[in-house]
VOMARDREN-667674 format. One line per field, with one value per residue (C-alpha): residue number from 1; residue in three letters; x, y, z. Coordinates in nm, 4 decimals. Each point is the difference from the previous one (the first is absolute). Layout:
BEGIN
nr NUM, ...
rest ALA, ...
xx X, ...
yy Y, ...
zz Z, ...
***
This chain:
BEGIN
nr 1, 2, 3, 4, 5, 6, 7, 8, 9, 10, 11, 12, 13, 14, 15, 16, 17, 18, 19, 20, 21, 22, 23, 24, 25, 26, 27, 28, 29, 30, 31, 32, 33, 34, 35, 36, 37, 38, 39, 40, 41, 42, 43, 44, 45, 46, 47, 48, 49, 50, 51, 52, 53, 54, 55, 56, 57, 58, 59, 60, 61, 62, 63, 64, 65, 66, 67, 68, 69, 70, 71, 72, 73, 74, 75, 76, 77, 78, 79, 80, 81, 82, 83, 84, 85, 86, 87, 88, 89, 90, 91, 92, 93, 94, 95, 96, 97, 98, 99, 100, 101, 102, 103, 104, 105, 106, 107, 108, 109, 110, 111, 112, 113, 114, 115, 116, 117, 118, 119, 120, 121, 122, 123, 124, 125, 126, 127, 128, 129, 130, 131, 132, 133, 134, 135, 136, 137, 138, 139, 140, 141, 142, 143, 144, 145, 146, 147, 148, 149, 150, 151, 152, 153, 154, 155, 156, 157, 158, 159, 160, 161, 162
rest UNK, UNK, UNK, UNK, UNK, UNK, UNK, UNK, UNK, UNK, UNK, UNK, UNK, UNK, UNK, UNK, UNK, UNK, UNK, UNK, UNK, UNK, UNK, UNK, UNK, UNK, UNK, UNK, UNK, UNK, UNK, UNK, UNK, UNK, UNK, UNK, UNK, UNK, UNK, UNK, UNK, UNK, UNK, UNK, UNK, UNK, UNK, UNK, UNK, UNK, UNK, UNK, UNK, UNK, UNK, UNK, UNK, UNK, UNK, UNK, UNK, UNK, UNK, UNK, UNK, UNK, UNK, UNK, UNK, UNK, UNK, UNK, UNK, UNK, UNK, UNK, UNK, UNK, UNK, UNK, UNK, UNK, UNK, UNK, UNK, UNK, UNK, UNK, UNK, UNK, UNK, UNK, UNK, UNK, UNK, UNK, UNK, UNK, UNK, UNK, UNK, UNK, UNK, UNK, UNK, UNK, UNK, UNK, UNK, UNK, UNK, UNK, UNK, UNK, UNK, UNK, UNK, UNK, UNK, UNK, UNK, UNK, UNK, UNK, UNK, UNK, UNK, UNK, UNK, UNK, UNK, UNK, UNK, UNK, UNK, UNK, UNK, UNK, UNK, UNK, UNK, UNK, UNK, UNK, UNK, UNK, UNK, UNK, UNK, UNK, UNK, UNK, UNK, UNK, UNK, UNK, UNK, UNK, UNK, UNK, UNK, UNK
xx 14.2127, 0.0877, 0.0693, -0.2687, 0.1797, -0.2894, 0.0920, -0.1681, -0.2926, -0.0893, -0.0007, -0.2457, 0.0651, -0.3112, 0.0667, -0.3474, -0.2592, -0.1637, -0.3735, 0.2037, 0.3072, 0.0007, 0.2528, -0.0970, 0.1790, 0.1441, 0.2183, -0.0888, 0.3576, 0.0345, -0.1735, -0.0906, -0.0741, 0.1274, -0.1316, 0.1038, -0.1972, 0.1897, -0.3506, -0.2075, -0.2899, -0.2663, -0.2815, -0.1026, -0.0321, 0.1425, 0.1930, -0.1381, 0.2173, -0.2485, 0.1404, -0.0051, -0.2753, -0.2386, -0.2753, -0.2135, -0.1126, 0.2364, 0.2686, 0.0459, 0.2617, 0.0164, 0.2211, 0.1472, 0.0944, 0.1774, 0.1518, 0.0928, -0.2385, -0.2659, -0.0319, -0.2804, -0.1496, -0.2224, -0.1270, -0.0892, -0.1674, -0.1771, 0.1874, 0.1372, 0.3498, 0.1957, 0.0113, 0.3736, 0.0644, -0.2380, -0.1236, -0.1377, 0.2712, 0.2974, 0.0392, -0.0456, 0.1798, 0.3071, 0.2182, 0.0139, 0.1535, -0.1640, 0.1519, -0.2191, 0.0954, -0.1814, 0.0567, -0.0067, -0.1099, 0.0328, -0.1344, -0.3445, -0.1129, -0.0629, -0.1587, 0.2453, 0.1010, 0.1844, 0.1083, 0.1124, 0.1370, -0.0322, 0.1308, 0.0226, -0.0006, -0.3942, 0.0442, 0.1102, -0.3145, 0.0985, -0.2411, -0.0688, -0.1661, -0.1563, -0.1424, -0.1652, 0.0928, 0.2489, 0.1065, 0.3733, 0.0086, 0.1495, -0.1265, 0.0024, -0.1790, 0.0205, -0.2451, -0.1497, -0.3336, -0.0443, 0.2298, 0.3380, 0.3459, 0.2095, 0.3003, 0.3344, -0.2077, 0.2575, -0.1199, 0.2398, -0.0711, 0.2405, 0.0010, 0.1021, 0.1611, 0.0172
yy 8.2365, -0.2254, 0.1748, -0.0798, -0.2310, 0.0375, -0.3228, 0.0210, -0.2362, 0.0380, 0.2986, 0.0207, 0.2172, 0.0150, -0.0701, 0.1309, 0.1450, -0.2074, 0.0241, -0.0844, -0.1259, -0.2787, -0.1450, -0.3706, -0.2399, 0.2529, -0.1477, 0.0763, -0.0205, 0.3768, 0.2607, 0.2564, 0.0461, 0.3149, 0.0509, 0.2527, 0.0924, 0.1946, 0.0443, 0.1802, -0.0856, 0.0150, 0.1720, 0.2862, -0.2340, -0.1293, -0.2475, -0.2234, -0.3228, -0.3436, -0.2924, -0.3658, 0.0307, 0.1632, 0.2004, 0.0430, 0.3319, -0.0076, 0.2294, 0.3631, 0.3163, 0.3048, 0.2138, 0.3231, 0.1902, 0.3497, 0.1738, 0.2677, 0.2218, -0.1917, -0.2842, -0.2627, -0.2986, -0.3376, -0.2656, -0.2833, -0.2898, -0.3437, 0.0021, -0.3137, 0.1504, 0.2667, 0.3270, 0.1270, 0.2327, 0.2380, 0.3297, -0.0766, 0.0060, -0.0750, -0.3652, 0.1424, 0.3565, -0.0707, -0.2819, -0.0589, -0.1934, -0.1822, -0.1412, -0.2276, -0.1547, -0.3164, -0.0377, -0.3166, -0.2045, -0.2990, -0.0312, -0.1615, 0.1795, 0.3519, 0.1611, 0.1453, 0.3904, 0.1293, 0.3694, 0.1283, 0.2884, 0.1087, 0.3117, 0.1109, 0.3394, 0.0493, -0.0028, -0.2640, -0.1988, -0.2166, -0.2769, -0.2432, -0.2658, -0.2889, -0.3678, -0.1436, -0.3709, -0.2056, -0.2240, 0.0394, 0.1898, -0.2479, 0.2002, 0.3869, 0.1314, 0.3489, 0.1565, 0.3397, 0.0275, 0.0004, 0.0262, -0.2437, 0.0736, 0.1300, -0.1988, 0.0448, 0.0345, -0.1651, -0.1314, -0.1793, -0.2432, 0.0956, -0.2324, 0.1928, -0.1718, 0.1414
zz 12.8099, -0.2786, -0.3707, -0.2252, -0.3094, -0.3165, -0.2212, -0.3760, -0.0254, -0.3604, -0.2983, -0.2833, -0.2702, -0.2665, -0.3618, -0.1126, 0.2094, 0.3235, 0.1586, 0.3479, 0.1099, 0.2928, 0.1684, 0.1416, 0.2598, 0.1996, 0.3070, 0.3201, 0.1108, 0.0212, 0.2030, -0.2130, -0.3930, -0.2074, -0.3301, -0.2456, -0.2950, -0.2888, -0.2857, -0.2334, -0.0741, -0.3258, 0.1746, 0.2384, 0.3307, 0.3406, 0.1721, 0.1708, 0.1996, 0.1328, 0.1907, -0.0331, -0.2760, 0.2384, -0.1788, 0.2914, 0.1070, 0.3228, -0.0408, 0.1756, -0.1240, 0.1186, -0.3258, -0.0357, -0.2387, -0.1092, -0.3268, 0.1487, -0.0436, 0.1301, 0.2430, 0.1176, 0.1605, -0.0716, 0.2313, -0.1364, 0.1532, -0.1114, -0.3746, -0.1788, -0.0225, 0.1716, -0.1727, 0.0705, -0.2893, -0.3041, -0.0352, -0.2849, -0.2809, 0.1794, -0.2197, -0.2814, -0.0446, 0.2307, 0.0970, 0.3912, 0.2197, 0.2996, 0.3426, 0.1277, 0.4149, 0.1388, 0.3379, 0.1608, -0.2876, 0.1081, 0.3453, 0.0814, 0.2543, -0.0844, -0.3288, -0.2703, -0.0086, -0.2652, -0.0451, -0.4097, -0.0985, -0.3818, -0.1739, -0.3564, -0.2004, 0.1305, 0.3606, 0.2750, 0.1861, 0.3058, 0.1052, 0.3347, -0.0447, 0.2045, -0.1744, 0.3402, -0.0690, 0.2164, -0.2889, -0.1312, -0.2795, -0.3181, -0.3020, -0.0903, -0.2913, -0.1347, -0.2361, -0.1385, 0.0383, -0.3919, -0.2836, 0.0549, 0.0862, -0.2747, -0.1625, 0.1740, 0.3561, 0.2566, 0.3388, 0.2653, 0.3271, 0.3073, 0.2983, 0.2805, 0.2827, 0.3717
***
């Protein structure tokens, strides 16, 4: 089995505070995405990620989350964005840091899974996803729910080659 060789795509670090952060005209020479989110953010919300602009009520997530002294589930089903991360006030009273795995990006014939991990000082929450389309994905958008990402949030683009 061939190493995996992640190759940096793009980095945005904000200089004042951001409603969402996309990244547009992805390649679809690789055949996964990583994204890593470093943020605060200015309200008590959630992270949410869309794809290629789409704000239909089509995606699926299944999350998890624990703090060690409690743990959980969601489903969620018909939404305009996957939920991966927020219990609440995890934006807005801790930093956290979010690992976000698209597989198979780029292919046309199968829908889009993507599995995130996300931890701070509250708790950790892990997150699969499904967007049931078969078009290659060329655009990722995060967003909180409400509120904006803080100044000084940092989010990076990995292609990940097989």
């Amino acid at each position: 089995m061939a190493t995996p060789t992640y190759t940096a795509l793009a980095t945005t670090t904000l200089s004042s505070s951001a409603s969402s952060v996309t990244f547009s005209d992805i390649s679809s020479s690789y055949r996964d995405l990583t994204c890593v989110v470093y943020a605060d953010g200015t309200a008590q919300t959630e992270l949410y990620i869309r794809f290629n602009s789409d704000t239909g009520s089509t995606y699926t997530a299944v999350r998890m989350q624990g703090s060690g002294t409690s743990a959980g589930y969601n489903t969620y089903s018909g939404t305009n964005g996957m939920r991966l991360v927020g219990n609440g006030d995890i934006m807005t009273n801790f930093s956290f840091t979010a690992m976000i795995h698209v597989q198979d990006y780029s292919a046309t014939d199968k829908y889009k899974t993507l599995l995130s991990r996300t931890n701070s000082s509250n708790g950790v929450d892990a997150c699969v996803g499904n967007w049931p389309s078969t078009s290659a994905i060329s655009s990722i958008t995060l967003y909180p729910n409400s509120g904006s990402f803080d100044t000084g949030s940092t989010f990076s683009l990995f292609g990940v080659a097989a």
